[in-house]
Backbone as JSON, one array per atom type, in Angstrom:
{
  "sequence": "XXXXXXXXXXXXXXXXXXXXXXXXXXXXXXXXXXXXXXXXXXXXXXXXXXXXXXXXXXXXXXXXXXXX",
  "N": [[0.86, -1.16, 0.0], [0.78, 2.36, -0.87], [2.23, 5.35, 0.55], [0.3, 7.43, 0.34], [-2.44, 6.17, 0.5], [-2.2, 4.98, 2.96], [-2.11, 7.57, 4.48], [-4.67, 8.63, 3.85], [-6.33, 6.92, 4.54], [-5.56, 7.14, 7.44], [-6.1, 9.67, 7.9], [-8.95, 9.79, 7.45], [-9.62, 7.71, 9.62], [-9.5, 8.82, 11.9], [-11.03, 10.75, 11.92], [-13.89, 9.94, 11.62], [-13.33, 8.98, 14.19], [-12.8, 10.6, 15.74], [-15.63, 12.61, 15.07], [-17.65, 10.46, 16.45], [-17.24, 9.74, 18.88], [-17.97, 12.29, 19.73], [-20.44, 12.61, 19.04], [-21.5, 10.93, 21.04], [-20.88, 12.02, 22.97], [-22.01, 14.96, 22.9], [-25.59, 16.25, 23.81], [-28.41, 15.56, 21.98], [-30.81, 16.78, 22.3], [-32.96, 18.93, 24.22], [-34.8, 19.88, 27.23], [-35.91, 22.28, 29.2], [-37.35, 23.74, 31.83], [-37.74, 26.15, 34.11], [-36.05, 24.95, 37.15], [-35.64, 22.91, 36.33], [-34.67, 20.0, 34.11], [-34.37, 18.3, 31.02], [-32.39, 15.93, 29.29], [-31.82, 14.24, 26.26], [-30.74, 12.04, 24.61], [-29.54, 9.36, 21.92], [-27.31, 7.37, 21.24], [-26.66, 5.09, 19.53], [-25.9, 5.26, 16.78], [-23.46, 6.57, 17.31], [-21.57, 4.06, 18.53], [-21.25, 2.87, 16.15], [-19.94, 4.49, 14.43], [-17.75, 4.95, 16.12], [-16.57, 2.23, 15.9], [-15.98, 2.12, 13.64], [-14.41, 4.04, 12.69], [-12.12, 2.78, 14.13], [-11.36, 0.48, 13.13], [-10.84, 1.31, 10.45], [-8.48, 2.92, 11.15], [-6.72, 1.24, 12.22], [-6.55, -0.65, 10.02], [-5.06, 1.42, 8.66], [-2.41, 1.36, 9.63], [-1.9, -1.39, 9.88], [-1.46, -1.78, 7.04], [1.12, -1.02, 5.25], [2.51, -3.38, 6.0], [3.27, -6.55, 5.05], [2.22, -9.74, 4.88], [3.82, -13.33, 5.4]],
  "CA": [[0.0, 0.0, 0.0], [1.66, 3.49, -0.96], [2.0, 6.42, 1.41], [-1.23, 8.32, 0.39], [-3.59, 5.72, 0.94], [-2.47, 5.0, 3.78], [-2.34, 8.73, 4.82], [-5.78, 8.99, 3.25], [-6.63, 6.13, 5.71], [-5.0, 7.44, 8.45], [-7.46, 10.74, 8.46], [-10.41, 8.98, 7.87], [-9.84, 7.02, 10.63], [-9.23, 9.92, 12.47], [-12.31, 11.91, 11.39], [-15.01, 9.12, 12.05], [-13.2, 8.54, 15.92], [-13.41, 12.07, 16.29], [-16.91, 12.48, 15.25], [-18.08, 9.24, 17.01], [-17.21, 10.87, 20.3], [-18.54, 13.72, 19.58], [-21.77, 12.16, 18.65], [-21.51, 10.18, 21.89], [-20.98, 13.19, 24.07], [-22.62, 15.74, 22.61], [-26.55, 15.78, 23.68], [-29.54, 16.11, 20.66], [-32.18, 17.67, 22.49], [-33.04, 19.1, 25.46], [-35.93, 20.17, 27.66], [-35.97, 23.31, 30.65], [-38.51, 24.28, 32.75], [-37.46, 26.16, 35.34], [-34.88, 24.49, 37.59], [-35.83, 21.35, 35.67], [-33.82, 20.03, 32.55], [-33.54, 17.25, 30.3], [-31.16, 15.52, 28.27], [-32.1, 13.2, 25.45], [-29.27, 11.07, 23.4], [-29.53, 8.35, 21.2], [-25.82, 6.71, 20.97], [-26.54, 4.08, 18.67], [-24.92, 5.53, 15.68], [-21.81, 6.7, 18.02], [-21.05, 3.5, 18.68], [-20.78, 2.15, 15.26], [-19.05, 5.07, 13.66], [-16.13, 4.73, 16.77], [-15.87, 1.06, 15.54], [-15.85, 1.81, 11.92], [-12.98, 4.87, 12.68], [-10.97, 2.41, 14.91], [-10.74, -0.16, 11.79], [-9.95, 2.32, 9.27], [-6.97, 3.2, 11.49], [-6.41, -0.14, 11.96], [-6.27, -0.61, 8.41], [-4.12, 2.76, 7.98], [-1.35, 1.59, 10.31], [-1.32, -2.56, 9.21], [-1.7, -1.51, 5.79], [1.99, -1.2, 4.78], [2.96, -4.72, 6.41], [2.79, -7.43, 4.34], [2.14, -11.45, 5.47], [4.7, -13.94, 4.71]],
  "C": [[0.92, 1.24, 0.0], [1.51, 3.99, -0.09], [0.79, 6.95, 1.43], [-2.04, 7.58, 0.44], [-3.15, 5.71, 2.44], [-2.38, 6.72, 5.17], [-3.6, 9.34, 4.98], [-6.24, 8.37, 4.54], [-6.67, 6.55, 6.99], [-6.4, 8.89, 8.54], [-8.87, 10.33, 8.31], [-10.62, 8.37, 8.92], [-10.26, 8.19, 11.67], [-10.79, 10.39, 12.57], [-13.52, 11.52, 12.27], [-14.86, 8.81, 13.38], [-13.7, 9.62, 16.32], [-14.87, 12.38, 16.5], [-18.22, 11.54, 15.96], [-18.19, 9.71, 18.86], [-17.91, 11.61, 20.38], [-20.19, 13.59, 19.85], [-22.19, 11.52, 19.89], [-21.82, 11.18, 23.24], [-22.14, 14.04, 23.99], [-24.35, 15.18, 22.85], [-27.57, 16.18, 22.32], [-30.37, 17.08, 20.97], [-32.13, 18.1, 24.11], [-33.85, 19.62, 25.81], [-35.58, 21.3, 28.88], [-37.14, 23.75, 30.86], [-38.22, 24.79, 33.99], [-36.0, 25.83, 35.92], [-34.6, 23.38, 37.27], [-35.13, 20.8, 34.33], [-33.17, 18.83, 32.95], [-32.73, 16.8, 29.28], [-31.66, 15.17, 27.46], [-30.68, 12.73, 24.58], [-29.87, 9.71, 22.87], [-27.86, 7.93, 21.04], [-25.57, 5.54, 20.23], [-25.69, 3.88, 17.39], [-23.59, 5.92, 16.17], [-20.97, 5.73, 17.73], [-20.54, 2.94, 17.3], [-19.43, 3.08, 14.67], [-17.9, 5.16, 14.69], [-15.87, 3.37, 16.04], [-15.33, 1.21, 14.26], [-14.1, 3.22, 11.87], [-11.75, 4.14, 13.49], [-10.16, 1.06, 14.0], [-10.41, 0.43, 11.27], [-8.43, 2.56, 9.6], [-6.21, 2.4, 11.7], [-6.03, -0.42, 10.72], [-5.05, 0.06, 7.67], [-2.79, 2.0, 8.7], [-1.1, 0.1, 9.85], [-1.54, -2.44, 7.91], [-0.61, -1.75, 4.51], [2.78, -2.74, 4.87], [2.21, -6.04, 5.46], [3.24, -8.93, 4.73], [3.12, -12.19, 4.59], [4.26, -15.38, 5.09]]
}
């Protein structure tokens, strides 16, 4: 695998961990009333897109290694 894929690789991975977090942390909605206040999250899609950015980088970093 040349340098720029796996460079290419390497920020994709990146991107989708980043945003996966993000998505994880970050809440959607929220409710106040007062001294009252709620959250709402869904984390279903978090979780996949951390798995799918922790292969990619996976990918990016055994990428150059080749099986004998």
């Amino acid at each position: 695998m040349n340098k720029t894929m796996k460079t290419i690789l390497m920020v994709v991975g990146t991107v989708l961990l980043v945003y996966g977090i993000y998505t994880l942390i970050a809440p959607e909605a929220s409710i106040g009333i007062g001294d009252f206040s709620v959250d709402i999250q869904d984390n279903t899609d978090a979780y996949m897109t951390i798995g799918l950015g922790l292969v990619v980088l996976v990918l990016g970093f055994l990428g150059g290694k080749r099986l004998k």
